[in-house]
N, C-alpha and C positions, 0 to 999 in steps of 0.2 A: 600684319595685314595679309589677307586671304589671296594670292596670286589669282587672277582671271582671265579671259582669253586665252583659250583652250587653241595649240598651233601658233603662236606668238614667238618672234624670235626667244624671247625673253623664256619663254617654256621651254623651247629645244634646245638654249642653252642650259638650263638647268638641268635638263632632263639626261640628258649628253655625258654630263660628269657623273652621272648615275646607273650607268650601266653595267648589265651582269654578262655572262659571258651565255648565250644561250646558244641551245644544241649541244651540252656538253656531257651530258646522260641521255641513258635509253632506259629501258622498264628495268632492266637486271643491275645496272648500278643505282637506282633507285630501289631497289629491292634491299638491296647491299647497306646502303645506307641506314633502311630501315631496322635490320639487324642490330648496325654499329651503334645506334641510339641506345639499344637496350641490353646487349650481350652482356656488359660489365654485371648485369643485374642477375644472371645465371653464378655470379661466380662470387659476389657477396655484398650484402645488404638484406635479401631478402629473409634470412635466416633468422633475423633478429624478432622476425613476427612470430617467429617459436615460442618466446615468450610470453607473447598477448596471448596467443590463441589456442598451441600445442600444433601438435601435427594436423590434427582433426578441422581445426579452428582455421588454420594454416590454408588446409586444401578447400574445406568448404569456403573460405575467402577468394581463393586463387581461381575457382570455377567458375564465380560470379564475377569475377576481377576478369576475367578471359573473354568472357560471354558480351561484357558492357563492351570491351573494347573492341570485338568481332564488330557489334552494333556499331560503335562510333568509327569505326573505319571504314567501315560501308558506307556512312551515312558523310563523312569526309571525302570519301571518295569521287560520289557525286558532286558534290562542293568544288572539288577540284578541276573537275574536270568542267565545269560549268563557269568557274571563276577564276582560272591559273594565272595566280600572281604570286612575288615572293612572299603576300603577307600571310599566307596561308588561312588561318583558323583571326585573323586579326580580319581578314578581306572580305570575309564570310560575313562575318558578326558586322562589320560596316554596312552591309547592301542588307541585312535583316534589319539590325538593330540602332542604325545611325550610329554620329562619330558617338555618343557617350557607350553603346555598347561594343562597338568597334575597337577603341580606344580600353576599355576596360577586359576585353578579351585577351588581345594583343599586350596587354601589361601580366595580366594573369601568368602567360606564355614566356613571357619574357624571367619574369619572376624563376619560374622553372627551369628555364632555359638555362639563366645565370648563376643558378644556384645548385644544380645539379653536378657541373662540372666538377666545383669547391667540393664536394661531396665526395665524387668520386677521386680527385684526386688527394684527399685524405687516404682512401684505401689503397690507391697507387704506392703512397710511402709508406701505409703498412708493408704490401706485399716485398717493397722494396729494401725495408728495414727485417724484415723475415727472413730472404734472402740472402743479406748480408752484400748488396751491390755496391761497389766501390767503396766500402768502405763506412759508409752513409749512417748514422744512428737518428740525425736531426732531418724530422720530414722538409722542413721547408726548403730546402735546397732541391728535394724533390719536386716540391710543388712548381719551386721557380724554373725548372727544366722543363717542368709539364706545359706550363703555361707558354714559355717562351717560347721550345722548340713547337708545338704543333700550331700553336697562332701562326709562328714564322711560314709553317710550310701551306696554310692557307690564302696567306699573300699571296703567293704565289700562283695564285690560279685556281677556280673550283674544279676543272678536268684534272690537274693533277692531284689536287687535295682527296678526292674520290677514289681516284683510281687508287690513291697509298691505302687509302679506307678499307677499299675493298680488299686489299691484300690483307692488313691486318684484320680486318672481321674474320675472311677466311681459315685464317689459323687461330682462331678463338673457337671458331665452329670444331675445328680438328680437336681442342681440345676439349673438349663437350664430348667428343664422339670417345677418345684417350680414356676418359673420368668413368661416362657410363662403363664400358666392357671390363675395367678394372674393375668398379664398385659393385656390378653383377655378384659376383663370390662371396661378398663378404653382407649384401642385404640379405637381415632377419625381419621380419617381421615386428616382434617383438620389440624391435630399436622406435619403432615408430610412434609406442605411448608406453614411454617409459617416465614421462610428464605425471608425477602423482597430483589425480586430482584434488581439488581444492572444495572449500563449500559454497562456491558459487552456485547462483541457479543455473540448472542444466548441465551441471559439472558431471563428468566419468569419464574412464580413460583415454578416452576419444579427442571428447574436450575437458580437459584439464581444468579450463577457466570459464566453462559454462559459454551460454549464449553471447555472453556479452563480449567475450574472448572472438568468437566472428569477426565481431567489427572493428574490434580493437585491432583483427589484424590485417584489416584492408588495405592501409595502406603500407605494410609492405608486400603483401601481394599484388598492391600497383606497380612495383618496383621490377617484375617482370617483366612490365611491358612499356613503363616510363618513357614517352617522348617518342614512341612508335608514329606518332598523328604528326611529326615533325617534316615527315617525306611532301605531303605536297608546300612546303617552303622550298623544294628547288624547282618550282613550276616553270621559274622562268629560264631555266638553265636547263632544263631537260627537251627532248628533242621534239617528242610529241606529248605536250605537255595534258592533253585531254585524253589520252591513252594510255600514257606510260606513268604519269601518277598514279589513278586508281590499282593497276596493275600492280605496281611495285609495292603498294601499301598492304593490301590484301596479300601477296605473297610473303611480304614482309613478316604478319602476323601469323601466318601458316606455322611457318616454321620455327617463332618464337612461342607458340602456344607446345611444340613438340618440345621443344629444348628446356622450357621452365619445368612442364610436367617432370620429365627426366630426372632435372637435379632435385627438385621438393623429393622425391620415392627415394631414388638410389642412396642422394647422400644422408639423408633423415635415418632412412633404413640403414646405413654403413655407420653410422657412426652413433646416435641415438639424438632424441628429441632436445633430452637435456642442456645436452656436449654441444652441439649443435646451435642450440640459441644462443649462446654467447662467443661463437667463433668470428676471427675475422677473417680468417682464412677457410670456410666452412668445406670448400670440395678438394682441397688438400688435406685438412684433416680426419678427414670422411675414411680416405684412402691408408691413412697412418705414415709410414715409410716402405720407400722401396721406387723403383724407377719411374713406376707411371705416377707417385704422387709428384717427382722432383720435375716430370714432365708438364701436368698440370699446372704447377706450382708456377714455372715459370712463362707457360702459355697462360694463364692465368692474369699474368700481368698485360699479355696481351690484349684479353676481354675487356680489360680497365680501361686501357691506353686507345680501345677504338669506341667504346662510347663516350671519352673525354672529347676525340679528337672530332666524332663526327657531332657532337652536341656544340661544340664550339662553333660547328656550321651553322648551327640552327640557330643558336643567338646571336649570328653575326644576321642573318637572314631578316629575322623579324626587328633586330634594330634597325636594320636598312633600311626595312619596309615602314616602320612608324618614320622613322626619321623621315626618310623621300617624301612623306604627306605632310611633314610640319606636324607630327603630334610628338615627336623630340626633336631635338635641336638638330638644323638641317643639314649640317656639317659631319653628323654622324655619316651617313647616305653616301658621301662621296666615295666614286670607288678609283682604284690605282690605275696605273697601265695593264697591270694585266685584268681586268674587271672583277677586281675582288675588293670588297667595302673596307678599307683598311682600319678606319677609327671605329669602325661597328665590330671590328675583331680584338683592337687592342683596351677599350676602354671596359668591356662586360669582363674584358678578361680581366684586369687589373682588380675590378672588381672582386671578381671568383677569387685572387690570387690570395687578397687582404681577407676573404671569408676564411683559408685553410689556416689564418693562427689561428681560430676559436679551437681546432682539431678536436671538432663535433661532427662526425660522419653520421652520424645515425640523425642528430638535431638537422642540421644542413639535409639530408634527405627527406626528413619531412617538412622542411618548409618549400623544397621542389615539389614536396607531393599536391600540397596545398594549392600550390599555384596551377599544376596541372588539372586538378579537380574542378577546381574553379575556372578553369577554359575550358573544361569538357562540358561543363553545364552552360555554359554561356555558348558553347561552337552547338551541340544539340538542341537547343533551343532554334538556336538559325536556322538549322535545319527547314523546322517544321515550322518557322514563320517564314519562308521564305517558299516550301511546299503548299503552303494557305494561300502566301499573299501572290506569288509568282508562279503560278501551275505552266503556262505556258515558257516560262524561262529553256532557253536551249540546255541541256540536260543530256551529250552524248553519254554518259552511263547514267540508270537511276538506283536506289537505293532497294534492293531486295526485301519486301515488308513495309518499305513507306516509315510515312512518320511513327508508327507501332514500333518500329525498328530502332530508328532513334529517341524516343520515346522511353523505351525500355534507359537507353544508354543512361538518358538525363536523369531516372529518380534512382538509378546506382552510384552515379556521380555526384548526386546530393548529398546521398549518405556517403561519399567516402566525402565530401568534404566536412562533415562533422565527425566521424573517425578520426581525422585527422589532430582534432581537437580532444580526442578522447586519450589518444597515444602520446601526446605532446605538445599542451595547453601553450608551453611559449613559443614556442617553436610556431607553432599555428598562427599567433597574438604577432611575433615577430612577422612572420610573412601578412598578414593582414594590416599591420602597422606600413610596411614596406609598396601593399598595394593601395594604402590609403594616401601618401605621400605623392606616388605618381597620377592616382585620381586628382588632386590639388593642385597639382602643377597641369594638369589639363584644363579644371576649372577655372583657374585663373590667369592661364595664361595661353597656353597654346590652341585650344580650340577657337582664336582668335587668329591664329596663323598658318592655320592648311596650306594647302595646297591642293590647288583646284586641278592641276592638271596631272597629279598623281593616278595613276592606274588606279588605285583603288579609291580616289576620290571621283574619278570617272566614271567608274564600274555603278557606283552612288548614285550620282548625276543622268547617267541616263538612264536608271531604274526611274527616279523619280520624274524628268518630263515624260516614259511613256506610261507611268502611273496617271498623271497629270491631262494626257491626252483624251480618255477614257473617258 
């Protein structure tokens, strides 16, 4: 049953055990964060679209993969700053597209959110098994360290979860900065299409696998920038949430567009196209041996361990925020003493935790990718129904370009949602399976039990009486 009476005790107690800890970011740990979402993805996964596409294939994916998500970050931006709640891209998609595309947005997100982690920390226990760390041959003892300790220290507070973020992104950055001035020396040109082409249409040494090798390798050139759109979910925890989102998100991609460029040239060029597609460790081997690869190698693991740690943010975020409106079960939502959602951090994890026996990193990343796709078409869309329907909506930042802007975003995000299916038909069928299970469980059941005095069921409500007014 649908809660009513908006200011009711009965609201402000509910609302009371659901609290985040706000004012706990400013634009540069939001920035930070931005980062930690995608760093891991500098330092391995993205290599694997060497395969699909070749170097050529690779970079012409990775420019149009940049470009969309310039567009959608802008076009979020706005969003953000006009709507700051923790549901982010789920809160958006409500006040465009009501609860059925609110609800399907917010699952898409979730999808990625929960399944991203599992992904990445398969390559955790590579790095860790390479390494030779305590001893360790069998991942899953890594995976249950992964999961365990970095939930634990998000209990504990989003201020302090952030600020450990921020530390570790920063020495992931440092080692990005390590990798390039080493790998300088040893890029040839030459390494870059050493991919013999094949007799695909549009095949040569450029592209190895012809046109179709493009598309097939979008979606790991999304994997550059994976989960960057995750920043306005700390809307409610940041200080000046109509300033310091937009801010942080666009800076955010600044410098992620610097940092992928980098390693796609230097390490492609250091070690070759070939070699290269099938590494797991691709900017260590780039390097070969010698102190700066043992340097990498091991800050390396750091890149991993901050977008495990801050993507666990972001799934705890958007399950808070579905749950807090009754589109999952309400119990998720409750937050601890220190205002951190605690069954929203330990339940996706538990999840993620049971995904790392498949020890499918590559499968597991394209069914994040999937889900990400498919929020990006669905938050673009909101966009420009919401620029249609809502021109006068307060809007402190607006989207540079308009809906042309995110326009663009949306028919790139189409097609990497069929990519997706192009690179890995189950994988794809799996996550589409996975978001058809939680559409059914909204159909039948919960969009019968909102919550009416959720922010983002608010946000709803009075779009629609001063539609109603008119």
């Amino acid at each position: 049953m649908t809660t009513t009476g908006v200011g009711s005790s009965a609201d402000d107690e509910y609302l009371a055990k659901r609290q985040l800890r706000s004012g706990a970011a400013g634009w540069v740990l939001l920035a930070g964060l931005g980062v930690s979402y995608v760093i891991s993805g500098d330092y391995s996964g993205w290599n694997f679209g060497l395969a699909e596409g070749g170097f050529g294939g690779l970079a012409i994916a990775g420019v149009v993969i940049a470009a969309m998500y310039f567009a959608m970050v802008l076009g979020m931006a706005e969003l953000s700053s006009a709507l700051p709640t923790a549901g982010g891209g789920y809160t958006f998609a409500r006040r465009a597209l009501g609860p059925w595309g609110g609800y399907a947005t917010g699952t898409a997100i979730l999808i990625e959110y929960s399944i991203a982690p599992a992904a990445i920390a398969t390559f955790i226990g590579a790095y860790v098994e390479s390494l030779q760390l305590f001893g360790i041959t069998d991942g899953w003892w890594v995976y249950l360290a992964a999961y365990a300790i970095f939930v634990g220290i998000h209990l504990s507070g989003a201020g302090e979860a952030l600020k450990v973020m921020f530390v570790i992104t920063a020495i992931a950055v440092v080692g990005l900065i390590v990798f390039a001035v080493a790998a300088i020396p040893l890029f040839d040109p030459a390494n870059l299409v050493d991919i013999p082409a094949t007799d695909a249409v549009g095949a040569s040494a450029t592209l190895p696998f012809g046109l179709l090798g493009v598309w097939s390798a979008v979606p790991f050139a999304i994997w550059f920038f994976l989960a960057v759109e995750g920043v306005p979910l700390a809307a409610e925890e940041a200080r000046d949430p109509r300033r310091d989102v937009p801010r942080g998100i666009v800076v955010s991609m600044l410098v992620l567009v610097v940092t992928g460029a980098v390693v796609l040239v230097l390490s492609t060029g250091a070690l070759g196209a070939e070699a290269l597609s099938q590494s797991g460790n691709p900017l260590v081997e780039a390097l070969g041996t010698g102190i700066a690869a043992t340097v990498v190698n091991y800050i390396g693991l750091a890149g991993l361990i901050a977008s495990f740690f801050s993507i666990i943010y972001a799934y705890s975020r958007q399950t808070f925020a579905l749950s807090r409106a009754g589109y999952l079960p309400r119990v998720l939502s409750v937050t601890n003493s220190r205002k951190a959602p605690a069954l929203a951090l330990i339940v996706p994890g538990v999840i993620g935790f049971l995904l790392t026996f498949t020890g499918e990193g590559a499968t597991l990343l394209n069914m994040a990718v999937f889900g990400a796709a498919l929020s990006y078409v669905l938050m673009m869309v909101s966009h420009i129904v919401l620029r249609r329907r809502e021109p006068d909506m307060p809007r402190p930042y607006r989207t540079p370009g308009g809906t042309a802007t995110t326009g663009f975003a949306l028919v790139v995000a189409c097609i990497a949602v069929v990519a997706t299916f192009l690179v890995d038909t189950v994988a794809a069928l799996c996550a589409l399976g996975a978001f058809a299970l939680f559409m059914a469980w909204f159909g039948f059941y919960s969009r019968h039990h909102l919550v009416a005095s959720a922010p983002d069921e608010e946000f709803a409500a009075l779009a629609a009486a001063e539609e109603a007014l008119k």
